[in-house]
C-alpha positions in Angstrom: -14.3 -13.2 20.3 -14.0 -11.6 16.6 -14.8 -14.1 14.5 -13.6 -13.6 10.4 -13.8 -15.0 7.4 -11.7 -14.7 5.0 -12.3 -16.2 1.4 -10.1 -17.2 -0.8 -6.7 -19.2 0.2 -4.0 -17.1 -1.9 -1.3 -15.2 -1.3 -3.8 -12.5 0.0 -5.9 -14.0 1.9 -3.4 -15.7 3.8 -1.4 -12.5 4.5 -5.1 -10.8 5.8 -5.7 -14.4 8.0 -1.8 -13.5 9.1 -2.6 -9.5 10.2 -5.8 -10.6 12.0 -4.6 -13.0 14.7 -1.2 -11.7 14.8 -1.7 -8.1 16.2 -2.4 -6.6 19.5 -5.0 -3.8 19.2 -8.3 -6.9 19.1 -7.7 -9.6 21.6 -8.7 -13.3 20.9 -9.7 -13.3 17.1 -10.7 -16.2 15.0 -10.5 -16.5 11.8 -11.4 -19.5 8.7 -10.1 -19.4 5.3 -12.6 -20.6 2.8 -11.5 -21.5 -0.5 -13.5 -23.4 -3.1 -10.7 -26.0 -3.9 -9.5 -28.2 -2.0 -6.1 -27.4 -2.0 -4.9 -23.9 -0.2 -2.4 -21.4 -1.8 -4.7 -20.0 -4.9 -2.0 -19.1 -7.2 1.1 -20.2 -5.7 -0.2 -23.9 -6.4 -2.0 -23.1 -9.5 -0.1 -20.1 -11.4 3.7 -20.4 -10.5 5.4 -22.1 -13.4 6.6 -25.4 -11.9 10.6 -24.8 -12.8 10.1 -21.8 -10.9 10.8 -24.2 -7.1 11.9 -21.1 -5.2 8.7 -18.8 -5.9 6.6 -21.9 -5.4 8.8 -22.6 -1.6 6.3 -19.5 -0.6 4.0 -22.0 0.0 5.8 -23.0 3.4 5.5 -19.6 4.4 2.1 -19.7 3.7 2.0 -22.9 5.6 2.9 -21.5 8.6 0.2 -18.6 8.7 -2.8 -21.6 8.2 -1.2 -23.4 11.1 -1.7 -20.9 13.2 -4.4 -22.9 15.8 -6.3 -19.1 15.7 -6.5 -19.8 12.2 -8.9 -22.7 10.4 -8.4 -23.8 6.3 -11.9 -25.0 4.8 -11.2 -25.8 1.3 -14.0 -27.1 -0.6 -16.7 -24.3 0.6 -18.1 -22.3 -2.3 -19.8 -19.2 -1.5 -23.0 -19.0 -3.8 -23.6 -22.2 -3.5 -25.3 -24.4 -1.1 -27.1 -20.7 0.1 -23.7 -19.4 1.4 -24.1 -15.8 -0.1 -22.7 -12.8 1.5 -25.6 -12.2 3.9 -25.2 -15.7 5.2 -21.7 -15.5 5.6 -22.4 -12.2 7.6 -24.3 -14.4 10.0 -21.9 -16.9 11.1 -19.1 -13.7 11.1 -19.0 -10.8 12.5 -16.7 -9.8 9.6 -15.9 -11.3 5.4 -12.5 -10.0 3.7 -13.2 -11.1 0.2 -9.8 -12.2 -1.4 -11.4 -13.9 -4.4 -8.5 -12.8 -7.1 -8.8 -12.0 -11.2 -10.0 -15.3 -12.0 -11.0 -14.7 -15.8 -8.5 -13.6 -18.8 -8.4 -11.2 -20.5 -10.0 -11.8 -24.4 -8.4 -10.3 -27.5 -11.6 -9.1 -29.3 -10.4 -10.4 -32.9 -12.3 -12.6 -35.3 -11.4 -16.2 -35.0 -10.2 -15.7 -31.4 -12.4 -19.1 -30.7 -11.3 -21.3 -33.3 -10.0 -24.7 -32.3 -6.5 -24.1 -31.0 -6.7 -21.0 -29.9 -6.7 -21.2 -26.0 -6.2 -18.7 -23.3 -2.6 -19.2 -21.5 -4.5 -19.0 -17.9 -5.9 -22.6 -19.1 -2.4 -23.6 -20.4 -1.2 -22.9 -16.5 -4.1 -24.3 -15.3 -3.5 -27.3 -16.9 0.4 -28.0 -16.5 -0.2 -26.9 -12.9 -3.0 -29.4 -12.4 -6.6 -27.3 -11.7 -9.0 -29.4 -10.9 -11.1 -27.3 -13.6 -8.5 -27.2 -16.4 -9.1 -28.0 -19.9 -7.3 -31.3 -20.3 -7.4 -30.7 -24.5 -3.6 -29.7 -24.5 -2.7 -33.6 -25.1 -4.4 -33.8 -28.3 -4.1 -31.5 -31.6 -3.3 -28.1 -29.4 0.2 -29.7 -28.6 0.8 -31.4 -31.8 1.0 -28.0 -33.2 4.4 -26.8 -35.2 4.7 -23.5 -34.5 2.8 -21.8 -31.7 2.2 -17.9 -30.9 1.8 -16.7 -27.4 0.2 -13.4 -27.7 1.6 -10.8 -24.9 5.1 -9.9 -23.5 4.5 -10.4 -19.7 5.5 -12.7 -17.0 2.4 -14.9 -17.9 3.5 -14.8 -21.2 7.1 -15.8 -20.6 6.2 -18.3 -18.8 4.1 -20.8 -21.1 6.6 -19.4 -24.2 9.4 -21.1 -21.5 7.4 -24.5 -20.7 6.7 -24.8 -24.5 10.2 -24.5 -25.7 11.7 -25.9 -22.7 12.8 -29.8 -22.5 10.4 -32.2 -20.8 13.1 -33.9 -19.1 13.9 -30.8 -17.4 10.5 -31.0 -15.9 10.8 -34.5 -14.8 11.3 -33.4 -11.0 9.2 -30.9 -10.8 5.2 -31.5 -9.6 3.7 -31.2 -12.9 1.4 -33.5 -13.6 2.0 -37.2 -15.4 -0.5 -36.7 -18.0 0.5 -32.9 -18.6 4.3 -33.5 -18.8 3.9 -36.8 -21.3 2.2 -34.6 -23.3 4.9 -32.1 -23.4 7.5 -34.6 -24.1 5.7 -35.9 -27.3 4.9 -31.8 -28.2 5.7 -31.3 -31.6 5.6 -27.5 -31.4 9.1 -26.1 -33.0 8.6 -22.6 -33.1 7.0 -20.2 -30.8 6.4 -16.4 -31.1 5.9 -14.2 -27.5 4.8 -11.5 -29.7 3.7 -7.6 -28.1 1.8 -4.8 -29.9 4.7 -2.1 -28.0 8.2 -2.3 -27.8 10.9 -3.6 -25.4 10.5 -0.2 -23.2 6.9 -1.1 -22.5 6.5 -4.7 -21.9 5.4 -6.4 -18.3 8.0 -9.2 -17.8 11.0 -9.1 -15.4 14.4 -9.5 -15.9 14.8 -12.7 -14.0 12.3 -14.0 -16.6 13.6 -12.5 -19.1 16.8 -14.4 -18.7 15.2 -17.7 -18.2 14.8 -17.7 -22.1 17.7 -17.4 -22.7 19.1 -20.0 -19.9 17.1 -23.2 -22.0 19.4 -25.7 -23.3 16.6 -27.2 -25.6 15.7 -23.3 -27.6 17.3 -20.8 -29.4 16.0 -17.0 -28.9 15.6 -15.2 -31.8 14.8 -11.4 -31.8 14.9 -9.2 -34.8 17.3 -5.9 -34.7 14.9 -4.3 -36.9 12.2 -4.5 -34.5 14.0 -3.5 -31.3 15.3 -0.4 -33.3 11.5 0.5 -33.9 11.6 1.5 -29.6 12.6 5.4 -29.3 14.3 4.0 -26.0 16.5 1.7 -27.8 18.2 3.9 -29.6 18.9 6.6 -27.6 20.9 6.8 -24.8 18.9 10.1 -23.1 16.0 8.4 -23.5 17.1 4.7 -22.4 18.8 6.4 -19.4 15.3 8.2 -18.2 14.0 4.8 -18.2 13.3 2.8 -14.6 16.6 0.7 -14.3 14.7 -2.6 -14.6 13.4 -1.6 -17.7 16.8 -0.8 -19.1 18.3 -4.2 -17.9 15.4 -5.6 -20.0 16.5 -3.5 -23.2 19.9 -5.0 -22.4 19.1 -8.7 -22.2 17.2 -8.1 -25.7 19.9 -6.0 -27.1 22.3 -9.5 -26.5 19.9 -11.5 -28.3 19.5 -9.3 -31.5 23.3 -9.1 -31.6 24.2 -11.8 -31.6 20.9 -13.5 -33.6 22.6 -13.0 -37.3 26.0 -14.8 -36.3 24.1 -18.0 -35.1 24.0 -21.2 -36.6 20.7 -23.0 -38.0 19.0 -24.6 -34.7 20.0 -28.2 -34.5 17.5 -31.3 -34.7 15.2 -31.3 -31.7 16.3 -27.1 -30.4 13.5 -25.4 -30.4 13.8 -21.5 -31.8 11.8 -19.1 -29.7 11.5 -15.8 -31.2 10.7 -12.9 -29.4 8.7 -10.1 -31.4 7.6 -6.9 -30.4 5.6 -3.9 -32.2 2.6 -6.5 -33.4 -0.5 -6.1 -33.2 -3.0 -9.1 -33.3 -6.4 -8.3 -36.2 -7.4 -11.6 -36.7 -6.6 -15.4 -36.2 -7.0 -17.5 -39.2 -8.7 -20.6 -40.0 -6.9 -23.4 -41.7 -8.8 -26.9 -42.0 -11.0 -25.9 -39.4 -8.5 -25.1 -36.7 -6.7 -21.8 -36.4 -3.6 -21.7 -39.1 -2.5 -18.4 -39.0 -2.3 -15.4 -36.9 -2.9 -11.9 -38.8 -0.8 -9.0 -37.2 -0.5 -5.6 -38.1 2.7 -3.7 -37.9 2.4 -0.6 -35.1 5.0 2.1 -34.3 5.2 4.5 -31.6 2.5 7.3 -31.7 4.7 9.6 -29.2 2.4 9.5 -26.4 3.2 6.5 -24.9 1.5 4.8 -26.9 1.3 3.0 -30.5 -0.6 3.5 -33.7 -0.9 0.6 -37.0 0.7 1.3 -39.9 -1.3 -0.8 -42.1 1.3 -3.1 -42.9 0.4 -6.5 -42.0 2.2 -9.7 -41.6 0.7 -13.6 -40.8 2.7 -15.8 -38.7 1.7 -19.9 -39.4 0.3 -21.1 -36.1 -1.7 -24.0 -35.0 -1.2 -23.1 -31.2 -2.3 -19.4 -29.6 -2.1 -18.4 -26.2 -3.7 -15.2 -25.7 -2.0 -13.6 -22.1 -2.8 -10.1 -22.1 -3.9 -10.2 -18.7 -6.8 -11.0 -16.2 -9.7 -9.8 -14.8 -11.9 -9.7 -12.0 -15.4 -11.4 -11.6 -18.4 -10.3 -10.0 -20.1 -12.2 -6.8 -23.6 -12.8 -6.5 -24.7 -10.2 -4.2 -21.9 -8.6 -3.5 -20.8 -4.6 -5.6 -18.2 -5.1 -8.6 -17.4 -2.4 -11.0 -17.2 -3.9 -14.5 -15.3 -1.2 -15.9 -12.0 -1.9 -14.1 -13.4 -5.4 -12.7 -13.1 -4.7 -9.0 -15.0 -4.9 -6.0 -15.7 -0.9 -5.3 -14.2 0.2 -1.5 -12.4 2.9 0.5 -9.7 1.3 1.8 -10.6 -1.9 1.5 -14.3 -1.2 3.2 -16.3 -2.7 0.6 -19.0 -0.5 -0.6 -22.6 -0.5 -1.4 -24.0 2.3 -3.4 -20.7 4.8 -2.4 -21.3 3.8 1.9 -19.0 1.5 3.3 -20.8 -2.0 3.8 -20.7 -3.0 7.8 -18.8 -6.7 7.6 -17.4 -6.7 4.8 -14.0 -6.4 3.4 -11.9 -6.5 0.3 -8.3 -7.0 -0.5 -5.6 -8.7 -3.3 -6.6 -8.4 -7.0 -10.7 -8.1 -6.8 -9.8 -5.1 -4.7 -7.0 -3.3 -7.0 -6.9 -5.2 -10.0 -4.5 -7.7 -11.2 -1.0 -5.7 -10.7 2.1 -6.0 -9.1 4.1 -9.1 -8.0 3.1 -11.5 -4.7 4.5 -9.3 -2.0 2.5 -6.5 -3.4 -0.6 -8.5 -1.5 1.5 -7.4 1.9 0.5 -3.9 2.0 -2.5 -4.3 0.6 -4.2 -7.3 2.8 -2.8 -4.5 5.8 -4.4 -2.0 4.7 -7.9 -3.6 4.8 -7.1 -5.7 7.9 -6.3 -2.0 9.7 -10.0 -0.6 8.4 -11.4 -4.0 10.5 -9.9 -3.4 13.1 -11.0 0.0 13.4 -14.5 -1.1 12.9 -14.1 -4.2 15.1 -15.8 -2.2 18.2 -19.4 -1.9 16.7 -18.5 -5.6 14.3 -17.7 -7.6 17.4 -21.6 -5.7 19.2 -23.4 -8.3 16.6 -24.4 -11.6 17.2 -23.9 -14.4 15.1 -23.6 -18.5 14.9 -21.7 -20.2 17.7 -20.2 -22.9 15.2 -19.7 -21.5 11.7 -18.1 -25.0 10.6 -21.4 -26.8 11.9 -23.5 -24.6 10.4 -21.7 -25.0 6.9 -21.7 -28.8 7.3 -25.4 -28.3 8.3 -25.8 -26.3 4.9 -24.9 -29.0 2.6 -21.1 -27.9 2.7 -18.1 -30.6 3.1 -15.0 -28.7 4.4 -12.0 -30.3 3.6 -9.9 -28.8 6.7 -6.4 -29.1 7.2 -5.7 -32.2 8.3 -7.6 -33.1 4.6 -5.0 -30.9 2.5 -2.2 -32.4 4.5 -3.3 -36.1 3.5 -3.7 -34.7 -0.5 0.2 -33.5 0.0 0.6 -37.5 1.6 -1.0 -38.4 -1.6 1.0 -36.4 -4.0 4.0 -37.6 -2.8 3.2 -41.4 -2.4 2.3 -40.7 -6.0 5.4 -39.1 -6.9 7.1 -42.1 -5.5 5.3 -44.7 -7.2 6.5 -42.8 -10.8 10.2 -42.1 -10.2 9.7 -38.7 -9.3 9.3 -36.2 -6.3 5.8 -35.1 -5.4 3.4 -35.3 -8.1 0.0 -33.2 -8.5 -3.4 -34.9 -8.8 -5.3 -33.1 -11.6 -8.3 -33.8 -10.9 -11.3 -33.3 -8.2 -12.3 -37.1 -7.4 -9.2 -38.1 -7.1 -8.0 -34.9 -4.6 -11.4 -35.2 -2.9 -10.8 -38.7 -2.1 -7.4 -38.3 -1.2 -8.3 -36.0 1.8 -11.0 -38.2 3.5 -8.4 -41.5 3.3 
């Protein structure tokens, strides 16, 4: 018997526990999925927007991989603590694939980027998406905030620009949390900016996204002709038609918007406006009272190489709400290689290595192996890639001995697994919570109360 562990409970770590028992070149392999939460899915459950039901229905797909009998979930094991580090994991496996994610944001590097108000938009999802470890600030000053700026012009960014100009009755069926979506109904934010230092031709987000904006009932989108025409690509039709066709259905769906911006009325009582900004470049947030005010951008244009250049024109936009998303990053183990430059765990396809040789046992795959890119399939190829190099190695892996009972010895080491009968009494919970509130299921926010759920 092969005996794997796989840590981490996402999207790729699932699709690596998946590979492992379901192929035919290494008979009878076992596999547990650690994760340090109690809940399984990483961020299916905690990073998809909670309007966004059909991306989130993944999780039954995920579902049926972890009830796999070949397969065991043990949420609430953290490795580093309690003495499970990477060499004791590689005793009670013969192999680790590490699938631990980007788990920290990316910072803006400005003066003023930690004055009160000023918040990353990871803990803005975190906490409409009920983390256990979420800031739960957002109900007091950060969301009585007028006018709010969401700094970057991907999908991350879209998203909390959506959730804070959408309607909190449009949320009222959705999982988000009680506390989180009172808060949002008694928001006093009115205006938000999704502003990006490039142009149209060069931001992240999606179509599909895209067109959520303008889909909301409760907000108006607002995009200025004058910045749209600052993108070589939006003005040219050679140079818009050598363009990926995604990205010219995105210069399309902001080309509407601009159009048609001058010839719309004054936003109504209550209607949000959300404009959408692009060729800004955030210098410096602003204090005001003691709480950011102000964010300080200055004007960029295209440099020709792909790239963009200030002008030294500036402009400050009145905020007492920023959400920085201009991406995540990796974060290093204890005792296991990371390269800090690119925030990775180093490997040759997906062989994790120490000082350039592979490392015998252990395994990378998902974002701590290529870095925070592409969408959730894009964890298919890559969890097969790394699954293939274990299964090469699985000869000489399978030669070394190691614990009879991993789950006893991690009991015996302090740890209290929360297996899968646990996670399915937490989704009992949710729901019976749901219930009791009007709605459908409900998240619990919080550890004690998702800890206790799983041991009724």
């Amino acid at each position: 018997m092969l005996r794997v562990a796989v840590v981490g409970s996402g999207p790729s770590g699932v699709y690596a526990a998946s590979d492992l028992v379901r192929q035919s070149q290494v008979p009878d392999v076992r596999v547990h999925v650690l994760d340090r939460l109690p809940c399984p899915y990483g961020l299916v459950r905690y990073g998809v927007a909670p309007d966004h039901e059909k991306i989130k229905s993944l999780q039954n797909n995920l579902r049926g991989v972890l009830e796999d009998e070949r397969i065991g979930f043990l949420g609430n094991v953290e490795v580093g603590a309690h003495g499970l580090g990477p060499q004791r994991l590689l005793e009670l496996y013969h192999a680790v694939v590490y699938c631990v994610g980007a788990a920290r944001d990316r910072r803006l590097g400005v003066p003023g980027e930690d004055l009160p108000g000023s918040h990353s938009a990871t803990d803005f999802v975190s906490w409409y998406s009920a983390h256990p470890d979420a800031p739960h600030d957002f109900a007091g000053p950060a969301l009585a905030a007028r006018s709010a700026v969401v700094i970057g012009v991907g999908n991350v960014a879209v998203d909390v620009a959506r959730i804070l100009a959408r309607a909190a009755d449009d949320l009222h069926r959705t999982d988000v949390p009680q506390g989180a979506l009172g808060a949002l109904a008694a928001s006093g934010v009115r205006e938000v900016h999704m502003v990006g230092r490039r142009g149209p031709s060069q931001a992240k987000f999606t179509t599909k996204e895209l067109r959520e904006l303008g889909a909301l009932t409760s907000a108006e989108v607002v995009v200025d002709p004058a910045e749209l025409a600052r993108d070589p690509a939006y003005g040219s039709p050679d140079a818009a038609a050598a363009l990926p066709a995604a990205i010219r259905r995105n210069l399309d769906v902001v080309r509407t918007w601009a159009e048609r911006t001058p010839d719309r009325p004054a936003a109504a009582d209550g209607v949000r406006r959300l404009h959408v900004r692009f060729f800004l470049r955030p210098v410096e947030l602003l204090a005001d009272g003691g709480r950011v005010g102000a964010v300080r951008f200055e004007r960029t244009a295209p440099d020709g190489d792909g790239g963009v250049r200030g002008t030294g024109a500036y402009e400050d936009v009145p905020a007492q709400l920023v959400l920085r998303a201009v991406g995540y990053r990796g974060v290093a183990l204890p005792g296991l290689p990371f390269d800090d430059r690119s925030g990775t765990m180093p490997h040759a396809a997906g062989r994790v290595l120490r000082d350039g040789a592979p490392s015998p046992g252990e395994y990378v795959a998902g974002w701590i192996k290529r870095g925070p890119t592409g969408v959730i399939g894009t964890n298919r190829p890559c969890a097969k890639e790394t699954v293939a190099s274990l299964l090469q190695d699985a000869p000489a892996l399978s030669a070394r001995r190691v614990a009879d009972d991993p789950l006893a010895e991690l009991r015996a080491g302090g740890h209290r697994p929360v297996e899968w009968p646990g996670w399915l009494a937490i989704e009992a919970a949710e729901s019976a919570l749901g219930l009791s509130l009007g709605r459908g299921s409900v998240k619990i926010p919080d550890w004690a109360g998702l800890l206790d759920a799983a041991t009724r």
